[in-house]
MIDOGU-868790 format. One record per residue (C-alpha): residue number from 0; x, y, z. Coordinates in nm, 2 decimals, always signed. Layout:
// MIDOGU-868790
{n:NUM X:X Y:Y Z:Z}
...
***
This chain:
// MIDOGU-868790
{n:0 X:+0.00 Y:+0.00 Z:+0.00}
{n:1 X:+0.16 Y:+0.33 Z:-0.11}
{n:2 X:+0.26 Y:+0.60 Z:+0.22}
{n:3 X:-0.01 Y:+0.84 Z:+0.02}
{n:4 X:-0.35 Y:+0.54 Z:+0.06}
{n:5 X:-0.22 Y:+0.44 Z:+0.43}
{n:6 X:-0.27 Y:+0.81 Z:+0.54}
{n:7 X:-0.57 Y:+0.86 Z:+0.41}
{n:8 X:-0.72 Y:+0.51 Z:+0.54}
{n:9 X:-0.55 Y:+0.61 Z:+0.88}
{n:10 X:-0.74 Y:+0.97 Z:+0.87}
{n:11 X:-1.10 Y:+0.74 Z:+0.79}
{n:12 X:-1.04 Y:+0.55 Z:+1.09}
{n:13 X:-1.20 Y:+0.64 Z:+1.47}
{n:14 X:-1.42 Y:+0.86 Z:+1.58}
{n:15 X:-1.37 Y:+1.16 Z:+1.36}
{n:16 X:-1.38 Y:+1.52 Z:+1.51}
{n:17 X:-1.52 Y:+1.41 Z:+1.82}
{n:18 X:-1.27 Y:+1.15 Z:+1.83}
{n:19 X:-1.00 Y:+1.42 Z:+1.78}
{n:20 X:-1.11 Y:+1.60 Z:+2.05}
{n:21 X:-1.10 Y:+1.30 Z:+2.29}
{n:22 X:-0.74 Y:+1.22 Z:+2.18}
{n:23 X:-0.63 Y:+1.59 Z:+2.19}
{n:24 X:-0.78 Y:+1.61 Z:+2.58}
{n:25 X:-0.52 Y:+1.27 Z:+2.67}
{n:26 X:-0.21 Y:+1.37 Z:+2.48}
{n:27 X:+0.05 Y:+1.50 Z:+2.74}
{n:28 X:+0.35 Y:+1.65 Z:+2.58}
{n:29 X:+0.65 Y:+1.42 Z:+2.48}
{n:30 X:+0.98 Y:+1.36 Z:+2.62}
{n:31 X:+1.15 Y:+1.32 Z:+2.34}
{n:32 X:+1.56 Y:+1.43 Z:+2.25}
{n:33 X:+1.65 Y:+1.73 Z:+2.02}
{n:34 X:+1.65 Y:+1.56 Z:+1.68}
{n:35 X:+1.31 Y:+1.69 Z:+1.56}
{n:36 X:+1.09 Y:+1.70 Z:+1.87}
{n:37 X:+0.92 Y:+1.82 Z:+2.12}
{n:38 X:+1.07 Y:+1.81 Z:+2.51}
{n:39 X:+0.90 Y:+1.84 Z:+2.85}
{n:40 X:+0.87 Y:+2.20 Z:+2.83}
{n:41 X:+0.63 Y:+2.21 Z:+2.47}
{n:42 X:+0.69 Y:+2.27 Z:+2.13}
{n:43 X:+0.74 Y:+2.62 Z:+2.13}
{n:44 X:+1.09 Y:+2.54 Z:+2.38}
{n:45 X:+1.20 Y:+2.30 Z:+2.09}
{n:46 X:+1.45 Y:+2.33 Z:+1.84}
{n:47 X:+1.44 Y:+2.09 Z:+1.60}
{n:48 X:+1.74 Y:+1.99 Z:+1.33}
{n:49 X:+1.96 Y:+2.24 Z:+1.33}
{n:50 X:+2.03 Y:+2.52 Z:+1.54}
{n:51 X:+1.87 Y:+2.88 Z:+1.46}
{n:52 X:+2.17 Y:+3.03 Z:+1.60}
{n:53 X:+2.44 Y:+2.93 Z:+1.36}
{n:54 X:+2.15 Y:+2.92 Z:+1.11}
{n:55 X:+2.21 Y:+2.95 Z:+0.73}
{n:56 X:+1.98 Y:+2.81 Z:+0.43}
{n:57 X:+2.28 Y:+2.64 Z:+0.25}
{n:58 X:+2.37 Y:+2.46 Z:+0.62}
{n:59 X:+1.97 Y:+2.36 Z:+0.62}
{n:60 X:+1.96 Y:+2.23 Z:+0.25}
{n:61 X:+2.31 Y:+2.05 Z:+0.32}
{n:62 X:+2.12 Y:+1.89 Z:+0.69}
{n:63 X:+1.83 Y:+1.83 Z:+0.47}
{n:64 X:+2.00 Y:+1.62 Z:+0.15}
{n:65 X:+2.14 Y:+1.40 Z:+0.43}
{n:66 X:+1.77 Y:+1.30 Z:+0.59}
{n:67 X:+1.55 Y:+1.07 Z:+0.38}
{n:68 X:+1.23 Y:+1.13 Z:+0.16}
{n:69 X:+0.97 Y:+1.31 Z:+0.36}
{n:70 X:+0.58 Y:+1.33 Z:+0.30}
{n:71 X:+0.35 Y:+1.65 Z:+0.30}
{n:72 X:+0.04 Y:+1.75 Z:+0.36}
{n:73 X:-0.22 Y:+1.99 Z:+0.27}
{n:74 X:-0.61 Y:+2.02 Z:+0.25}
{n:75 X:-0.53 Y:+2.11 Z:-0.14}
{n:76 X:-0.46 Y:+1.88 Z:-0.40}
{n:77 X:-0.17 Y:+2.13 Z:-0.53}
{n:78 X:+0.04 Y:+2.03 Z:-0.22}
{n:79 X:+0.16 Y:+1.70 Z:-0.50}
{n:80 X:+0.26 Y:+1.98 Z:-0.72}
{n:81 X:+0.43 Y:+2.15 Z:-0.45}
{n:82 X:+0.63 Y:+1.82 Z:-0.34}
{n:83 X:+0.73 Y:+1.79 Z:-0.73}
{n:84 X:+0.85 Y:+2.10 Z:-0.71}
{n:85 X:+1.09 Y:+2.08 Z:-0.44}
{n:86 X:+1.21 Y:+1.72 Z:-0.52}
{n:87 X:+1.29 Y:+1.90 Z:-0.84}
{n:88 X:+1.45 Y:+2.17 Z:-0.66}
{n:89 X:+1.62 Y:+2.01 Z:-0.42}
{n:90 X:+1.68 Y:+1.64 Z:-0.48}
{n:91 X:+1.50 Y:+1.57 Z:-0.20}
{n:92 X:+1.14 Y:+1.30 Z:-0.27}
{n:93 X:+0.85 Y:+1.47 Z:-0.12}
{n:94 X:+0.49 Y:+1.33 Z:-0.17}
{n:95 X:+0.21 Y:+1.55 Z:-0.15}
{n:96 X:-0.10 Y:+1.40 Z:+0.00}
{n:97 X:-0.42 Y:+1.63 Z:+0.01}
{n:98 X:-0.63 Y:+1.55 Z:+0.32}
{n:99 X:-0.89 Y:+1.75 Z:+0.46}
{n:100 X:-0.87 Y:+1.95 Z:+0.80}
{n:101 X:-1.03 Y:+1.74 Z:+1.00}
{n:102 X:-0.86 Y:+1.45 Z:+0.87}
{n:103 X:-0.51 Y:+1.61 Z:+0.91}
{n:104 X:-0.58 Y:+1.67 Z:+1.30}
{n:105 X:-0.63 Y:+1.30 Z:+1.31}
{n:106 X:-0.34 Y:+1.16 Z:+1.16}
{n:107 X:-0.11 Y:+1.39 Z:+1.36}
{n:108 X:-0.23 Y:+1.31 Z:+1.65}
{n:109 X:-0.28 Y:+0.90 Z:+1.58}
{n:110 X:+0.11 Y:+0.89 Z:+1.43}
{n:111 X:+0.23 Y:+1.09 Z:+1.76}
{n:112 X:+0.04 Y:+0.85 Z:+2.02}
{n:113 X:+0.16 Y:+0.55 Z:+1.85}
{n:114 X:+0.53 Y:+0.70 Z:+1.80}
{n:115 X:+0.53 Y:+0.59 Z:+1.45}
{n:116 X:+0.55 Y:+0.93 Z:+1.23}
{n:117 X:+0.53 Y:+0.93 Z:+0.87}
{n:118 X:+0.33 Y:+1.24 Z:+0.77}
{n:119 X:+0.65 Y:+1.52 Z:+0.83}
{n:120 X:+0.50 Y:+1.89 Z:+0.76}
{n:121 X:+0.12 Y:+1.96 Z:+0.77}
{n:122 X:-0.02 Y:+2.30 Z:+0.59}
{n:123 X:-0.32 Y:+2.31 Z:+0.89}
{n:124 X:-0.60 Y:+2.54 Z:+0.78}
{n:125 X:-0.79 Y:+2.52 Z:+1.16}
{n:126 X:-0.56 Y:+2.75 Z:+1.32}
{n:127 X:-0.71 Y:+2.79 Z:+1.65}
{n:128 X:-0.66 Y:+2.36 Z:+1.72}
{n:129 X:-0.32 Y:+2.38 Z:+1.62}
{n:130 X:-0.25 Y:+2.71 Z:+1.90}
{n:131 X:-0.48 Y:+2.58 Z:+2.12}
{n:132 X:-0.40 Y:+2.21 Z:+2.12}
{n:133 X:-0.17 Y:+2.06 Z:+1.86}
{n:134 X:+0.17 Y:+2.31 Z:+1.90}
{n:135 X:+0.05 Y:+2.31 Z:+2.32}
{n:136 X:+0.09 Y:+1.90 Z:+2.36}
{n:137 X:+0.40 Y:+1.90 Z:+2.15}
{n:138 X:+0.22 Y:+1.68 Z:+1.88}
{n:139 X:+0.38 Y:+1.94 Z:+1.61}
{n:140 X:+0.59 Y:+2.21 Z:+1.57}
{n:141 X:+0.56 Y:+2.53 Z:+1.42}
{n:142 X:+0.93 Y:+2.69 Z:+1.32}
{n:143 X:+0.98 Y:+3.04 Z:+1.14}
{n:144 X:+1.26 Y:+3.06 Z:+0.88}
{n:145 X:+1.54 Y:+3.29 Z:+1.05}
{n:146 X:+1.59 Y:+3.42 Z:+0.70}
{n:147 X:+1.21 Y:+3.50 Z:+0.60}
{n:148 X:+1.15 Y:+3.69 Z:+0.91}
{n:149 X:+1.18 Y:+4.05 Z:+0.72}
{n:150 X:+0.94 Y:+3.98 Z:+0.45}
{n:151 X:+0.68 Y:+3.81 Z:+0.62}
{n:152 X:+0.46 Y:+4.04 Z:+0.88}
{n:153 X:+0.53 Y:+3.96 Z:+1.26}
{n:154 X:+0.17 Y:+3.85 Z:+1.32}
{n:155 X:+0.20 Y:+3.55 Z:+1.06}
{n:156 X:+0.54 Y:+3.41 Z:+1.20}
{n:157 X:+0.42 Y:+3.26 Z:+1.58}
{n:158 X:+0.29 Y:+3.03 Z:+1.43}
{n:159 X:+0.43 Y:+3.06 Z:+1.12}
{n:160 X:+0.16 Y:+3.12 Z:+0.90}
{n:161 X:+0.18 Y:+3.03 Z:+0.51}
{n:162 X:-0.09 Y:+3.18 Z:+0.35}
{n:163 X:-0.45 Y:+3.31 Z:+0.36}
{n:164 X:-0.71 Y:+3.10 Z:+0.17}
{n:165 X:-0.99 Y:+3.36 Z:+0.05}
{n:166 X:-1.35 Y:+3.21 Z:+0.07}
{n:167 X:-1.60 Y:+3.41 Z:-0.14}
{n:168 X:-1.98 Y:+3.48 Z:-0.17}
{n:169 X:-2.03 Y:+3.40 Z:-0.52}
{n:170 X:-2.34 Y:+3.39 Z:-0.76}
{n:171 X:-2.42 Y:+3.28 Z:-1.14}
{n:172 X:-2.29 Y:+3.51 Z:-1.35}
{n:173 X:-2.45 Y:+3.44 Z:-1.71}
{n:174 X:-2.81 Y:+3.47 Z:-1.48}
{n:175 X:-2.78 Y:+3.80 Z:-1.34}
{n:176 X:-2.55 Y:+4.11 Z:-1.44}
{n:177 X:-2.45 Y:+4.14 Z:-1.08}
{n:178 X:-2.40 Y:+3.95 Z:-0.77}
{n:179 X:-2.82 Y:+3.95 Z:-0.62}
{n:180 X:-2.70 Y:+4.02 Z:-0.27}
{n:181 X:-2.52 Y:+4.30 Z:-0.15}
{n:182 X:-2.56 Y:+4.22 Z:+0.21}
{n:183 X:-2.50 Y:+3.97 Z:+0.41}
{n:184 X:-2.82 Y:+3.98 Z:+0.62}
{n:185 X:-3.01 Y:+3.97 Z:+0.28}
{n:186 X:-2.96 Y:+3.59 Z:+0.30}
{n:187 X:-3.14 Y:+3.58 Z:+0.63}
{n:188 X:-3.44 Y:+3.73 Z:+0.40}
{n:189 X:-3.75 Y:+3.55 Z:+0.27}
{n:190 X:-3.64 Y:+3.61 Z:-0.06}
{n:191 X:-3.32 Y:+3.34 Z:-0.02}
{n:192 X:-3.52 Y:+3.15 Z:+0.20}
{n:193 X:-3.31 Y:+2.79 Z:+0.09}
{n:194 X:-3.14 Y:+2.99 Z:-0.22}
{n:195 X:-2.78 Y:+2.99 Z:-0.02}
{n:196 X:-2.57 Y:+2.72 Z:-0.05}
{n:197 X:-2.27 Y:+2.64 Z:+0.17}
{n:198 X:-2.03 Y:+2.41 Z:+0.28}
{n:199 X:-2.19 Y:+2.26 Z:+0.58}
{n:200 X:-2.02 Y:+2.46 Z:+0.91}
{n:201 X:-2.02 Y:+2.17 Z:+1.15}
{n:202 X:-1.77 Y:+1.98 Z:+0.88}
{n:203 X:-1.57 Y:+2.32 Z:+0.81}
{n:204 X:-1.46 Y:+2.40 Z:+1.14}
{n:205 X:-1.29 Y:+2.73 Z:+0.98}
{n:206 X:-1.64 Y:+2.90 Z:+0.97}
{n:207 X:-1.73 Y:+2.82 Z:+1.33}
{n:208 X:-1.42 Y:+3.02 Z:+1.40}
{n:209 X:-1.52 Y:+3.30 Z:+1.13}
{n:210 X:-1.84 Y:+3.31 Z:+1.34}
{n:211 X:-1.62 Y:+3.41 Z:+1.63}
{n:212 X:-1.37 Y:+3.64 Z:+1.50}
{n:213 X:-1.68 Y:+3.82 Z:+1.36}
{n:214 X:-1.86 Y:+3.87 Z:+1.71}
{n:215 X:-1.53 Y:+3.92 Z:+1.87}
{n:216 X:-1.36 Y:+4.22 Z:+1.62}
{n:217 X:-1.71 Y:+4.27 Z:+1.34}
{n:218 X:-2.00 Y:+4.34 Z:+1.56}
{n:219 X:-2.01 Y:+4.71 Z:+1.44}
{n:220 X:-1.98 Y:+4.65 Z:+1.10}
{n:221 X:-2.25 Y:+4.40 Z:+1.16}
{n:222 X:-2.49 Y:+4.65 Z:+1.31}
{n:223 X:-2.42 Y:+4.90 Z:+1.03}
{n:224 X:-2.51 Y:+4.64 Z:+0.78}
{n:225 X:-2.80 Y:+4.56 Z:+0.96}
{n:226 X:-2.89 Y:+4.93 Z:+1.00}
{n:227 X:-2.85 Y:+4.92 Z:+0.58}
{n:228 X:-3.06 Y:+4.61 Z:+0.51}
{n:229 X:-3.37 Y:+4.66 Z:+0.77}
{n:230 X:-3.38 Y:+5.03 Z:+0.76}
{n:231 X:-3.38 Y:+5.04 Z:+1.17}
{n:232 X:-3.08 Y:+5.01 Z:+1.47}
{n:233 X:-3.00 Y:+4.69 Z:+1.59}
{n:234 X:-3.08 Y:+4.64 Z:+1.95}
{n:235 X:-3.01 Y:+4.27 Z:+2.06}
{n:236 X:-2.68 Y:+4.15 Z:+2.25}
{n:237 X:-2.50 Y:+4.01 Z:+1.93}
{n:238 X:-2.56 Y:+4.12 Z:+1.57}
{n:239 X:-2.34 Y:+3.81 Z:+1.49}
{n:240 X:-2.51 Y:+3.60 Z:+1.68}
{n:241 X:-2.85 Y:+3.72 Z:+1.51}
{n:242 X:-2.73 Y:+3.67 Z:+1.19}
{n:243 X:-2.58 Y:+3.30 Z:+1.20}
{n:244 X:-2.94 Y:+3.19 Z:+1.44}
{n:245 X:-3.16 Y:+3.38 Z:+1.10}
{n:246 X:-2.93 Y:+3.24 Z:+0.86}
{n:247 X:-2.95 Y:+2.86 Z:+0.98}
{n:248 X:-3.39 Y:+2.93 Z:+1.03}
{n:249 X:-3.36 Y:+3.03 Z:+0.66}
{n:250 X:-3.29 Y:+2.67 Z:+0.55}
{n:251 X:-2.96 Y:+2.72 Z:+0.37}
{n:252 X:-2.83 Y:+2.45 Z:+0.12}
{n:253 X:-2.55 Y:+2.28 Z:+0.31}
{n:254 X:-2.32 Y:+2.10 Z:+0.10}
{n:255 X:-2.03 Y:+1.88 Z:+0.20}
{n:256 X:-1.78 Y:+2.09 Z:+0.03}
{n:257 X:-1.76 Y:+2.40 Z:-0.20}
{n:258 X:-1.71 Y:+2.17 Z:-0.45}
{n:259 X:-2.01 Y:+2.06 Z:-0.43}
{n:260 X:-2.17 Y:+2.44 Z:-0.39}
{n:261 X:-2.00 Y:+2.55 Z:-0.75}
{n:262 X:-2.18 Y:+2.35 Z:-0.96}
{n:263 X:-2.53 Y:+2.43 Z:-0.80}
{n:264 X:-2.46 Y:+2.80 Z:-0.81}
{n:265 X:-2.32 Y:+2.79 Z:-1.18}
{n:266 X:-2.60 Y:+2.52 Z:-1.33}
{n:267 X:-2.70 Y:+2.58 Z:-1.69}
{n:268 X:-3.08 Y:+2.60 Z:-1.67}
{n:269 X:-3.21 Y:+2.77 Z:-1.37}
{n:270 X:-3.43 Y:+3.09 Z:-1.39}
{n:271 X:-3.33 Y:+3.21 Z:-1.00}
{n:272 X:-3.00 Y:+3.03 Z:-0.90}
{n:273 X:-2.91 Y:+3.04 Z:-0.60}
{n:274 X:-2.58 Y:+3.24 Z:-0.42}
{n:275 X:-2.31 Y:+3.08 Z:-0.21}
{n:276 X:-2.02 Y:+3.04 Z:-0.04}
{n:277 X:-1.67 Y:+2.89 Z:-0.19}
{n:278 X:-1.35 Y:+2.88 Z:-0.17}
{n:279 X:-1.17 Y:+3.08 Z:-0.49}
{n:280 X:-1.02 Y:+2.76 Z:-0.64}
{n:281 X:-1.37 Y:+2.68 Z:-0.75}
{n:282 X:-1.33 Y:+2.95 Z:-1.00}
{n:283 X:-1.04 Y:+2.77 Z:-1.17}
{n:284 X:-1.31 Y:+2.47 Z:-1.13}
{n:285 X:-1.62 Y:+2.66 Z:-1.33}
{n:286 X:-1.37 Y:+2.76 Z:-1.60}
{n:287 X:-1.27 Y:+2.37 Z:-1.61}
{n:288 X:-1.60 Y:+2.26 Z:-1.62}
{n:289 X:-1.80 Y:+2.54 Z:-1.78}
{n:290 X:-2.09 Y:+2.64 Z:-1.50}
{n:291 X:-2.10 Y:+3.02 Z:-1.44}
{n:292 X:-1.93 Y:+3.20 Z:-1.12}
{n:293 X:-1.87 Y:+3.55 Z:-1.04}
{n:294 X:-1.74 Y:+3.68 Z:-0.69}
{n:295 X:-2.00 Y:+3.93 Z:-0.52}
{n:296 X:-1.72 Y:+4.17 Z:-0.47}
{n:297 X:-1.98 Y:+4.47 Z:-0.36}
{n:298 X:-2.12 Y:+4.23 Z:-0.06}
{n:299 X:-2.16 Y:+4.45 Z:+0.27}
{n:300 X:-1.96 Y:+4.40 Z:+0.51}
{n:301 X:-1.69 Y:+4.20 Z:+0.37}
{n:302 X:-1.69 Y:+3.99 Z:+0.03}
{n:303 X:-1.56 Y:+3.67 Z:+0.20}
{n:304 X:-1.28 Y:+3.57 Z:+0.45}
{n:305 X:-0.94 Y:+3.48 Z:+0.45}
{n:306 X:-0.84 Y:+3.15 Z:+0.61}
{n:307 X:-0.53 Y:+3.08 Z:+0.72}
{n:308 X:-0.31 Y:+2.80 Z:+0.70}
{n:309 X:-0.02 Y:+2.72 Z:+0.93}
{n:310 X:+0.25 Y:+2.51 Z:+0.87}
{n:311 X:+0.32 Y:+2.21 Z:+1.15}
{n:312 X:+0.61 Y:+1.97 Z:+1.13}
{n:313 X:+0.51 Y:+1.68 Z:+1.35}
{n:314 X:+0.74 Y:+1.65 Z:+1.64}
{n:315 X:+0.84 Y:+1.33 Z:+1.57}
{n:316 X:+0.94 Y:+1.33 Z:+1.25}
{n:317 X:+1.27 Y:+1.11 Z:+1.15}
{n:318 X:+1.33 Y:+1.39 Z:+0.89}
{n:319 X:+1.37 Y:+1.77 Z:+1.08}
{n:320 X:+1.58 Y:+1.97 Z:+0.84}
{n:321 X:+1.39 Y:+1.83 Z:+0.53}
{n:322 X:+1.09 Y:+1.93 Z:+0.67}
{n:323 X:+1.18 Y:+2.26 Z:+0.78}
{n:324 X:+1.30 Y:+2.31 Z:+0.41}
{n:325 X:+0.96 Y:+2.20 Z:+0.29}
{n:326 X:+0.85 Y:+2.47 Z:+0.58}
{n:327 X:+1.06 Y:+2.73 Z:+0.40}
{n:328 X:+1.01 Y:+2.63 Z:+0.05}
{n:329 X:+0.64 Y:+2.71 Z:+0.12}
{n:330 X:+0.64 Y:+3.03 Z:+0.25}
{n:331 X:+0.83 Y:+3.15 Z:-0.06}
{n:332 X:+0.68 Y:+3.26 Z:-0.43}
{n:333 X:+0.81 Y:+2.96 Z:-0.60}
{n:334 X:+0.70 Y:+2.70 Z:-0.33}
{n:335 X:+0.31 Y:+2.86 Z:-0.30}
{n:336 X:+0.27 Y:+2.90 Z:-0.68}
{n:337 X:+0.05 Y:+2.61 Z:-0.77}
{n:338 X:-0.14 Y:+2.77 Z:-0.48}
{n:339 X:-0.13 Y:+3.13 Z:-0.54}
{n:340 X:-0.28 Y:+3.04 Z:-0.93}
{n:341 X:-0.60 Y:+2.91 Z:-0.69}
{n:342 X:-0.62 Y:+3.28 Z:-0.56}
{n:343 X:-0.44 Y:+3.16 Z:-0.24}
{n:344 X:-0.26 Y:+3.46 Z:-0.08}
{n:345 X:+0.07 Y:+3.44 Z:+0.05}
{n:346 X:+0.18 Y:+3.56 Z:+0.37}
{n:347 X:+0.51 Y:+3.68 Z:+0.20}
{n:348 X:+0.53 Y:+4.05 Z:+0.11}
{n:349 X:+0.75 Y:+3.97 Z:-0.16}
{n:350 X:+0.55 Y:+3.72 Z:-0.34}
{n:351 X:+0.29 Y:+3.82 Z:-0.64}
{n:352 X:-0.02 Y:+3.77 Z:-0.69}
{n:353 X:-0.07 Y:+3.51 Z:-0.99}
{n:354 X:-0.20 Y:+3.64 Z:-1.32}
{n:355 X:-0.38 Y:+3.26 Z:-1.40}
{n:356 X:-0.60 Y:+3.33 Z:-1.10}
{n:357 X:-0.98 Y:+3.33 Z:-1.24}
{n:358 X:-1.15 Y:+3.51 Z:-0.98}
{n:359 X:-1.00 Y:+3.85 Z:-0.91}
{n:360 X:-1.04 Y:+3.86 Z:-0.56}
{n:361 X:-0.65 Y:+4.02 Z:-0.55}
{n:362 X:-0.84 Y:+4.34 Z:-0.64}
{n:363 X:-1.08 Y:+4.32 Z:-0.37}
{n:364 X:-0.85 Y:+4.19 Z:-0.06}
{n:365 X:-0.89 Y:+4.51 Z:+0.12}
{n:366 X:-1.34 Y:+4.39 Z:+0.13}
{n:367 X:-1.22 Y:+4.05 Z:+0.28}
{n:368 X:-1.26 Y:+4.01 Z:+0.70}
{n:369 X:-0.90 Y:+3.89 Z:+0.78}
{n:370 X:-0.80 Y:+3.71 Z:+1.07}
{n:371 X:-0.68 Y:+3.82 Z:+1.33}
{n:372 X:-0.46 Y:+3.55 Z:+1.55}
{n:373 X:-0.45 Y:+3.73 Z:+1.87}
{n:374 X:-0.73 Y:+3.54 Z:+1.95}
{n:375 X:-0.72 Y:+3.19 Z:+1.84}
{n:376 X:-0.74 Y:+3.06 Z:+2.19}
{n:377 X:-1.05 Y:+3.19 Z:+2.23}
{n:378 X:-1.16 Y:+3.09 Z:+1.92}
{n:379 X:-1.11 Y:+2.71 Z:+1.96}
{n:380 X:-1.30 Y:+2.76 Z:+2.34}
{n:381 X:-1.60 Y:+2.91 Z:+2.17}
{n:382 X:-1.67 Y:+2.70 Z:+1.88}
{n:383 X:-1.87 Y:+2.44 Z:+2.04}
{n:384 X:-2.13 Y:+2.74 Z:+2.15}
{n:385 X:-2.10 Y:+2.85 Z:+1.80}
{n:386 X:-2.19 Y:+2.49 Z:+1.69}
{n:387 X:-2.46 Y:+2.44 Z:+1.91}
{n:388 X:-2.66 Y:+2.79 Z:+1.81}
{n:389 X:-2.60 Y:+2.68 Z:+1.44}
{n:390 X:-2.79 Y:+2.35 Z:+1.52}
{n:391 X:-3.05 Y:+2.40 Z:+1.71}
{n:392 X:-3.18 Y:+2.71 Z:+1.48}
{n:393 X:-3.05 Y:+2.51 Z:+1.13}
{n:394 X:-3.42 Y:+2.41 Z:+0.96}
***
């Protein structure tokens, strides 16, 4: 069975995110030595291959082309066109294995309790489990690349932080002239009463945590917007709140994945299609496959979010300074690009955005809600009550 299929029947096994939670809640941190791992006092105490102090990238490639081939992974299926890359780059094998958030959490955690790591760098997308829990317990590592420090902002290096993944309101574009919704308490409306379709929140743990960040650093916007769509002041407790308990009553189209919320949106054939909620590789995906998408760049108060995605190195690995180099390689221009073509924005000032990119959100980054890390802890603690408000009120 190739490394690529054991992962992914690994990540199918147990008890899925509540399983994860129960494994997070018994993993103590590790005791482990200073080839790659974490020690008694966490992962953030840890230094792993060699030393930042003597630090050079030619001393890490030369550490790395001594280790053995390592194996990445990311919730994109680019991350085996990343892996290419750097074995081309570098002479080092990589193998890119996409797996999905959720499923990521589990297979770091599974390879750490049974000491048997074979999954070396993870590009984690639920930031607020890996602060809260995964970099914590010393199941992984985050490190920052001494030498990338002055082009990539201070507030994506602890943890280091790879890129932002925007998620977009989007609507049929050979249907209407213009995105149907300007705001976002118009979906809570009669009118797109079951006409929204989105990835289903308690599978996408990332919008829980929008939800969050939202209430904790958007509640004015929120209000204004409110004041916009209803013509009268807001005067509950939570406007965020409000909206994500109106938005599940309104019987929203959840969807496994925005793959799965593309094609409905973009479907040949319907008088009043519906509007949703994607990711902006579907874009490259409804040029592939010819169904109609346009971003609703005029949406009040933001257009969309921007994810991000946090690179790990599991504490165990066998293969530190490859995997740091992987860590580097991705939070350069040449190591993101397969990515950046999806619309994925990297954290590194000095890195372009990608002409092939089909949706043009880089023209519209200053509409997105961006997060804001400061408060990941809080977060992660919150995102069962989040959860819960979304169930009980989801009809």
């Amino acid at each position: 069975m190739s490394n690529k299929n054991r992962l992914r029947m690994l990540a199918m096994t147990g008890a899925g995110i509540i399983g994860t939670s129960m494994l997070l809640a018994g993993c103590a941190p590790a005791s482990q030595d200073n080839s790659g791992s974490a020690g008694e006092k966490g992962a953030s105490q840890v230094n792993i291959g060699i030393s930042d102090k003597d630090y050079s990238l030619e001393k890490l490639v030369a550490a790395a082309k001594k280790e053995g081939p390592i194996t990445v992974v990311d919730a994109t299926g680019k991350i085996e066109k990343m892996a290419e890359n750097f074995t081309a780059k570098y002479g080092i094998k990589a193998v890119g294995v996409k797996m999905k958030a959720q499923e990521q959490e589990e297979v770091i955690i599974r390879e750490f309790r049974a000491k048997n790591v074979q999954s070396d760098v993870f590009n984690m997308s639920n930031l607020p489990d890996v602060s809260s829990q995964i970099i914590p317990q010393s199941i992984g590592v985050s490190w920052m690349p001494p030498d990338l420090k002055n082009v990539i902002p201070k507030e994506y290096q602890n943890p280091a932080i790879t890129e932002n993944n925007p998620w977009v309101f989007a609507y049929n574009n050979k249907v209407y002239d213009k995105c149907p919704v300007k705001n976002v308490w118009a979906l809570t409306t009669p009118e797109w009463k079951g006409k929204f379709v989105m990835p289903d929140p308690l599978l996408r743990k990332e919008t829980m945590f929008w939800f969050n960040q939202i209430s904790t650093y958007g509640e004015d916007k929120m209000k204004a917007a409110y004041e916009d769509q209803f013509h009268k002041k807001f005067t509950g407790d939570s406007a965020t709140k409000e909206w994500v308990k109106l938005l599940a009553k309104n019987s929203p189209n959840v969807v496994k994945s925005d793959t799965d919320a593309g094609p409905i949106i973009g479907a040949d054939g319907q008088a009043n299609p519906p509007v949703g909620f994607v990711s902006t590789s579907i874009f490259r995906d409804a040029k592939e496959d010819n169904f109609a998408l346009g971003l609703c760049d005029s949406m009040e108060p933001w257009i969309g979010q921007l994810t991000p995605r946090v690179a790990v190195i599991a504490s165990g690995t066998k293969h530190p300074n490859a995997a740091k180099l992987f860590v580097h390689f991705m939070m350069t221009q040449e190591g993101m690009q397969p990515q950046l073509d999806d619309g994925k924005i990297s954290t590194n000032k000095e890195a372009e955005v990608s002409p092939q990119e089909a949706s043009g959100i880089a023209k519209h980054l200053d509409k997105m809600f961006a997060n804001n890390s400061k408060t990941t802890k809080d977060d992660y603690a919150k995102a069962k009550d989040w959860q819960d408000l979304w169930t009980v009120n989801k009809k």
